[in-house]
N, C-alpha and C positions, 0 to 999 in steps of 0.2 A: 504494500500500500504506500502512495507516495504521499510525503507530507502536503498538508493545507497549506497553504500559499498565505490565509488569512492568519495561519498562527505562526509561521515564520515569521518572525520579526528582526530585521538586520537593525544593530546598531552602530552608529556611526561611529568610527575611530576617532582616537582622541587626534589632535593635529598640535604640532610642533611648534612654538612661535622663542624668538631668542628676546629676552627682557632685557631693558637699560635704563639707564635714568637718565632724564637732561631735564633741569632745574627743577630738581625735588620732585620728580613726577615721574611714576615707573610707566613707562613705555615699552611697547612688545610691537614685533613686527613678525610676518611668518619666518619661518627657516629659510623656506628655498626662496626668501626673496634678498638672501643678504649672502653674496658671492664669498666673501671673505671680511676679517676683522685684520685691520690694517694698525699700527703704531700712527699718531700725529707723523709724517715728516715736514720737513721743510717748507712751508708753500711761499708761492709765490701771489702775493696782491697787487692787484690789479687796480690803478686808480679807478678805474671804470667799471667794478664790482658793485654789483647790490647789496644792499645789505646782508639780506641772509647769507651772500657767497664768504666766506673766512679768507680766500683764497684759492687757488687751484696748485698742482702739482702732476709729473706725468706718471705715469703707469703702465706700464707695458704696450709705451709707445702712444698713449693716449693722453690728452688733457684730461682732467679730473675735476668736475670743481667741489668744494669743499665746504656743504650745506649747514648751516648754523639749525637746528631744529627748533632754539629756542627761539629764534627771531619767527621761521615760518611757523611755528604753532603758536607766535604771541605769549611765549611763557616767557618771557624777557621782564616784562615788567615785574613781574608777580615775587612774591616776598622773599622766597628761596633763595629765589637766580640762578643762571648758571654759572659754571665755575667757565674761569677765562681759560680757553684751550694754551694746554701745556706738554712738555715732553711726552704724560703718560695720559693724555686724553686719547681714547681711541678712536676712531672712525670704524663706520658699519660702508662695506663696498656693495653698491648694489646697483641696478640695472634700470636707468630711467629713459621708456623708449627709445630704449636698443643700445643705449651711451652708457657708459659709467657716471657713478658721479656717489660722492663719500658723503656720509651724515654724521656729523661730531657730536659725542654724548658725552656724557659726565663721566659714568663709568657704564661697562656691558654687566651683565648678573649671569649669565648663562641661560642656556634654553631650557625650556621646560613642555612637558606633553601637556595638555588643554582638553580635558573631553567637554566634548561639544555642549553637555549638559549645566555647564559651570558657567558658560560665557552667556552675558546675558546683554543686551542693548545699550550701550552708552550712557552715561549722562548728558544730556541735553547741553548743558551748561559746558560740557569739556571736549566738543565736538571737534578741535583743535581744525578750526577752518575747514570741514566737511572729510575731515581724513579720519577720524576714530569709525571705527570698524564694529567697536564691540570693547568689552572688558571681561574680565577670570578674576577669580583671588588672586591675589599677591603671595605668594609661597617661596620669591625668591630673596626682597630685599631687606625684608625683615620688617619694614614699617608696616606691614598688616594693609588694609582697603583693597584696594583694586588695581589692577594692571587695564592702563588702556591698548587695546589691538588696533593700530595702525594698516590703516589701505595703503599699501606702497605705492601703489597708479592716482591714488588720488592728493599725495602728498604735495605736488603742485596744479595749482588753477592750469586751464589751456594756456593764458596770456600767459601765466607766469612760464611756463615750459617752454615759451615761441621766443621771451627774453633769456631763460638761460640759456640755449642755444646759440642765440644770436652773441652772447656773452662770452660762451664756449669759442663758437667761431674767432671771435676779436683776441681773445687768449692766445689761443691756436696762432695765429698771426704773429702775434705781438712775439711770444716765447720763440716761435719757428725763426725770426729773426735775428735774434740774442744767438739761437744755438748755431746758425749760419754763421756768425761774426765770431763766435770762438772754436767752429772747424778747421782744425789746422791743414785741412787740404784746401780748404779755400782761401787762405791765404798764403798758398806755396805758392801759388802761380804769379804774386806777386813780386816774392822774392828775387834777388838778382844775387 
């Protein structure tokens, strides 16, 4: 006899998200949307950066630019603050139509499984410019409330995605020149 269909009941797997903090506010994004956890390096600013960009730096051959979270979620003002990015600020590497580009956090907390039963609808109130997703318990940072779950695709508006590009592009330019002017094959041929 083969089982009723009505009494199978599949339940959903719990799903993965990596937690972090940026300005007193635990934060979680899924797993497979964050490529790698990168160390601060060096970057390079740009007079011509918006604010939320910290700077950019390259990466395996790429411009990268280097997202403040606290400025595009608005938690900037808010009583905490974020801490001023330093040697051991990390960056989260991840994939914004089809480009790189780094999110700087306070500190990462590690991943954690989510079963689906635990996440429940945002707060209203913490909607961090249409990007929360949802929230879980907090089980990572110790402060107890809630982890908000971040939409990766929706962390920038259109406009705002059409100006980092265009932002990327001028980067791109500006850096591509610097590294022509200290290639020492292009200035052999001036050599006598």
């Amino acid at each position: 006899m083969s089982p009723n269909p009505a009494q199978t009941v599949s339940t959903p797997s719990p799903f993965r998200c990596v937690v972090f903090s940026v300005a007193g506010r635990a934060l979680a994004l899924p797993v497979g949307s964050v490529r790698r956890f990168l160390p601060l390096p060096r970057l390079d600013r740009l007079p011509t950066a918006p604010l939320p960009v910290e700077g950019v730096f390259r990466y395996q051959g790429e411009v990268v630019p280097v997202l403040r979270l606290d400025v595009l979620l608005d938690l900037a003002g808010e009583g905490a603050g974020a801490a001023e990015p330093n040697l051991y600020s990390p960056l989260l590497l991840v994939t914004w139509q089809g480009r790189p580009a780094a999110l700087l956090a306070d500190r990462v907390h590690g991943d954690t499984a989510v079963d689906p039963a635990e996440r429940t609808p945002s707060d209203p109130s913490l909607t961090f410019n249409g990007c929360a997703a949802g929230a879980f318990p907090d089980r990572m940072t110790g402060r107890g409330g809630t982890v908000t779950l971040l939409d990766p695709d929706r962390l920038l508006s259109e406009a705002e995605g059409r100006l980092l590009d265009a932002f990327r592009a001028v980067a791109e330019r500006r850096l591509a020149q610097w590294q022509h002017a200290q290639d020492p094959a292009s200035s052999a041929g001036g050599a006598a």
